[in-house]
Wavefront OBJ file of the C-alpha trace (Angstrom):
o trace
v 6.494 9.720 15.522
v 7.537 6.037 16.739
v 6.357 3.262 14.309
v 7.625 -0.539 14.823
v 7.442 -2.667 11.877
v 6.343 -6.371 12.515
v 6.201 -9.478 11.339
v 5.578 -13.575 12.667
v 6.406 -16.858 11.634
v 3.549 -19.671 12.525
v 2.942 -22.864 12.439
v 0.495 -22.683 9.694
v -2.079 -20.506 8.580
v -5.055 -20.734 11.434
v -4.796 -18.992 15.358
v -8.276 -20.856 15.450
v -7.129 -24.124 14.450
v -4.327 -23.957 17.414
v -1.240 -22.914 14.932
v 1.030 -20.688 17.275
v 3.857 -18.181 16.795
v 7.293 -19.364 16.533
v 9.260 -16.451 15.487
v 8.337 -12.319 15.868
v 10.779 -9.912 14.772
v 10.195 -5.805 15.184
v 12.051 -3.136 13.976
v 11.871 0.431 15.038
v 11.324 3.671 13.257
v 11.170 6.954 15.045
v 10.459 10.052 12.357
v 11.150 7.711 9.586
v 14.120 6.898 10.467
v 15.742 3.057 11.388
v 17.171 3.258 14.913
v 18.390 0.136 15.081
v 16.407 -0.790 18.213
v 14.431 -4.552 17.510
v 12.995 -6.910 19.024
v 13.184 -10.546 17.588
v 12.727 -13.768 19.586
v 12.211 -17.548 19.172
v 9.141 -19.327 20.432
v 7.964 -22.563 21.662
v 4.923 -23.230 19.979
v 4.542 -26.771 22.124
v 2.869 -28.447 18.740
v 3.977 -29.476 15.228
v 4.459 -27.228 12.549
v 2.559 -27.585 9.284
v 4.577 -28.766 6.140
v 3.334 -26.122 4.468
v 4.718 -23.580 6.856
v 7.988 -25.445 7.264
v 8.492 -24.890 3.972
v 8.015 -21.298 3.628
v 10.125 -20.351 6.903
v 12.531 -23.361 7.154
v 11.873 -23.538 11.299
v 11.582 -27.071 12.520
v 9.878 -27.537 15.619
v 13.286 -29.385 17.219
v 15.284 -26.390 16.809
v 12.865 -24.428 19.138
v 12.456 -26.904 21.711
v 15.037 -24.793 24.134
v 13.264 -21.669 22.987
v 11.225 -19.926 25.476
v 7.204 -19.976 25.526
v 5.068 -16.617 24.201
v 3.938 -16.270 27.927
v 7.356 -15.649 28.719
v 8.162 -12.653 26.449
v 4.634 -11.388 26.102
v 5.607 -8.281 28.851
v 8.760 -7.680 27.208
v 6.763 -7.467 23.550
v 4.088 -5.148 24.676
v 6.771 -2.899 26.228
v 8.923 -2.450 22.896
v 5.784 -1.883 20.849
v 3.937 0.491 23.784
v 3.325 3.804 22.267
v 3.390 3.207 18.701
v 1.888 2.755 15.265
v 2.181 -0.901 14.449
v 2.787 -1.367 10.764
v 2.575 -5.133 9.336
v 2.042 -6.722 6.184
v -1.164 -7.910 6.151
v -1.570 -6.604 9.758
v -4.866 -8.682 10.265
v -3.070 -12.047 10.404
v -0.024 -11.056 12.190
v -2.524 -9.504 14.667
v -4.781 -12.235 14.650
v -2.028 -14.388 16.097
v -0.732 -12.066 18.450
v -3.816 -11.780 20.257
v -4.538 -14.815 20.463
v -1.334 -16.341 22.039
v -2.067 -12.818 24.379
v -5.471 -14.545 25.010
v -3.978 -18.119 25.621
v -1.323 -16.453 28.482
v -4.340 -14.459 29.810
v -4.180 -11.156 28.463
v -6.748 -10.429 26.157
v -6.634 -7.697 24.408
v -7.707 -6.114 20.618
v -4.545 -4.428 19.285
v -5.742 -2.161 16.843
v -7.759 -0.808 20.156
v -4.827 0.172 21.785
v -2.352 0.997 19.094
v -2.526 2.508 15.521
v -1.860 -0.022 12.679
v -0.696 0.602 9.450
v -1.469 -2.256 6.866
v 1.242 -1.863 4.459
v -0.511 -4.876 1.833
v -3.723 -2.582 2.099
v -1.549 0.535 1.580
v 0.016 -1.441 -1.832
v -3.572 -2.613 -2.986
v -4.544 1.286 -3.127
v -2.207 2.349 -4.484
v -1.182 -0.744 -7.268
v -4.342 -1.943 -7.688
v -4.764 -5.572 -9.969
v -0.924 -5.680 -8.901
v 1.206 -8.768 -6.932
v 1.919 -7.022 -3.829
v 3.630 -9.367 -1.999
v 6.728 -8.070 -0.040
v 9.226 -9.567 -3.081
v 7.010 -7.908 -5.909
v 7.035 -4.636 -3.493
v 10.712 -5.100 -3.356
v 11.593 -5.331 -7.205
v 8.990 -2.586 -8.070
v 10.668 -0.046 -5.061
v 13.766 -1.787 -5.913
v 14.748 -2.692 -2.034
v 17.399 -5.668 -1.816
v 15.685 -8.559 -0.386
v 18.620 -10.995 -2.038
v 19.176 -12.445 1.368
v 15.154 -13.684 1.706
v 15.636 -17.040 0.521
v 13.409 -18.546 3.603
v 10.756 -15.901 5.184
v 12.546 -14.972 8.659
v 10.282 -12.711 10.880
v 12.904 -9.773 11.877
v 14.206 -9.883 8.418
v 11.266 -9.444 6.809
v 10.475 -6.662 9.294
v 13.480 -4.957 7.985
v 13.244 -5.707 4.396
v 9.507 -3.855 5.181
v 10.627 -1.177 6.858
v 12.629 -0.049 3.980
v 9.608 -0.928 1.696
v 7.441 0.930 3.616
v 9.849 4.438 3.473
v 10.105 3.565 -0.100
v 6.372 3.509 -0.805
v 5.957 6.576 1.684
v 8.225 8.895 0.073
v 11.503 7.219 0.409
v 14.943 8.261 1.782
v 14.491 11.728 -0.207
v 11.148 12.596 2.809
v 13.183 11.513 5.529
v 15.725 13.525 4.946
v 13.337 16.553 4.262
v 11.942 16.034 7.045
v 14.455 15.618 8.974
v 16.363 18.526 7.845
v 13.073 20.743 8.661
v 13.386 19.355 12.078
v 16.478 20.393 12.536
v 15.777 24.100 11.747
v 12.364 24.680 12.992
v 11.192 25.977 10.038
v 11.395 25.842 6.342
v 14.036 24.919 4.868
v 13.887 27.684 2.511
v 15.790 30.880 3.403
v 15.283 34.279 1.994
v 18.866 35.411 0.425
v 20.881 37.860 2.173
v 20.850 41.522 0.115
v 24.236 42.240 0.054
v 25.378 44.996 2.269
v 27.827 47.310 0.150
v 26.136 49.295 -2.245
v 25.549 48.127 -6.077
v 28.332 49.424 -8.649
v 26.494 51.058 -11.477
v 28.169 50.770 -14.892
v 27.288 53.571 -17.575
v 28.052 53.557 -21.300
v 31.368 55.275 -22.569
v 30.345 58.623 -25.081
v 31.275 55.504 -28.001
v 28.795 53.421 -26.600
v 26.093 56.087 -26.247
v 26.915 56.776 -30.167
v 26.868 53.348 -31.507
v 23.313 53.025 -29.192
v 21.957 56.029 -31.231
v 23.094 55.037 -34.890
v 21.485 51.190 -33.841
v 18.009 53.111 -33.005
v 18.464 55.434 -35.709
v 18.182 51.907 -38.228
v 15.571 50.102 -35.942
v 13.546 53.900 -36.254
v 14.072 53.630 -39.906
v 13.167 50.500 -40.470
v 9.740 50.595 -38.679
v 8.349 53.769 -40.414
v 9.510 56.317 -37.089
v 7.306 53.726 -34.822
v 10.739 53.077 -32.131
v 9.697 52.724 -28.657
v 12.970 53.869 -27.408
v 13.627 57.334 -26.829
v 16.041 59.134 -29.568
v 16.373 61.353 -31.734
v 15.866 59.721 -34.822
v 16.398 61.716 -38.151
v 13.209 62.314 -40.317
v 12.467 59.971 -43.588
v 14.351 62.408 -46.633
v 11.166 63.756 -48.335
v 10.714 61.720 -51.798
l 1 2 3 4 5 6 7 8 9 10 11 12 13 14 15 16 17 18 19 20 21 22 23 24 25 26 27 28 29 30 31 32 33 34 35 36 37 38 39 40 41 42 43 44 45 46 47 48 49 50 51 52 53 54 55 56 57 58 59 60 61 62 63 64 65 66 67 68 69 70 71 72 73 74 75 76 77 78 79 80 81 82 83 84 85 86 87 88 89 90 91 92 93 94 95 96 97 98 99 100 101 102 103 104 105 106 107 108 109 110 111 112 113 114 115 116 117 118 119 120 121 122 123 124 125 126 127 128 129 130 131 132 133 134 135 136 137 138 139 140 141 142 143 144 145 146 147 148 149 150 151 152 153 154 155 156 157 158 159 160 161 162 163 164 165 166 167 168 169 170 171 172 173 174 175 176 177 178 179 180 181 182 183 184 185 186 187 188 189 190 191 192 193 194 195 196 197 198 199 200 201 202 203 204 205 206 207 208 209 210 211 212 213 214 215 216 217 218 219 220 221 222 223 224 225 226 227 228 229 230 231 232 233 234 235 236 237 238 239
């Protein structure tokens, strides 16, 4: 299975209002596991960037001005996330923007059509409800390092996810289950091998046998002749 984790920077808060992408990071998983394959890239957005935003992500509009436009890496975007399950953190706002910069560079398109998505901030809701499930509460409560978040940054925050996301989905412990019953076909339980010399049978010495006897010779005594083990235990001396 091929997942990408993904995440965007904006200009502010509203595809509607004109606010663009400036920053979209992916990182991929194939059978839970982190390949180290991303994609990550700089944009243009051609407009201002909201103070709001700015302060969040720390991206000034001058340090993209030599960055190139979405148009020009929309191709190379589809193609890195073409055949897999999208997973985002609140997916409908990540996806909101991606289609529409895909609508301003004329290809529209409805994501979630084409792909599988996988709302991790959904995901948390179910399963902490009445929680904060932000990405740094979801961090400290699957205790993932996110010490280097200071500013949000799209591909880190992709990867900071990704390992949220195994964590929350069965962690390191499922991949590795899973990975392991890949690797043999099968289960990963295997029947013990009977050993193939024959078993050494021990008897008791004639001693033995005779200190066995005298032992249910008491227990017979002392339950009235009602032993369960054979023997021949001596009768109760009339009274």
């Amino acid at each position: 299975m091929r997942q990408i984790v993904l995440d965007t920077e904006t200009t502010g808060l509203e595809p509607a209002l004109g606010h663009r992408i400036i920053e979209v990071g992916c990182v991929e998983l194939v059978n839970r596991r982190v390949t180290g394959r991303t994609f990550h890239r700089y944009l243009n957005p051609e407009r201002d960037i909201d103070a709001g935003a700015l302060a969040v992500h720390g991206i000034s509009r001058e340090s993209l001005a030599d960055q190139p436009r979405f148009a020009e890496i929309a191709e190379a975007l589809l193609e890195f996330i073409q055949g897999a399950e999208i997973v985002a953190h609140n997916a409908p706002f990540d996806l909101g923007f991606l289609e529409a910069e895909l609508g301003r560079c004329g290809r529209p398109m409805k994501l979630a059509e084409r792909w599988p998505v996988l709302d991790t901030l959904a995901l948390a809701r179910e399963m902490h409800p009445g929680q904060r499930n932000n990405l740094d509460a979801l961090c400290k409560r699957y205790n993932v390092d996110n010490t280097g978040r200071e500013l949000h940054g799209a591909l880190l925050d992709a990867r900071i996810l990704a390992d949220v996301y195994l964590a929350m989905t069965g962690g390191q412990a499922a991949l590795q289950l899973a990975a392991l019953e890949r690797d043999v076909g099968a289960s990963v339980v295997q029947p013990a091998e009977r050993p193939t010399a024959p078993l050494k049978v021990l008897t008791a010495s004639p001693a033995e046998q005779q200190a066995h006897e005298q032992m249910l010779a008491v227990i017979g005594k002392a339950s009235g002749g009602q032993c369960l083990w054979p023997a021949s235990v001596p009768p109760e001396p009339a009274a």
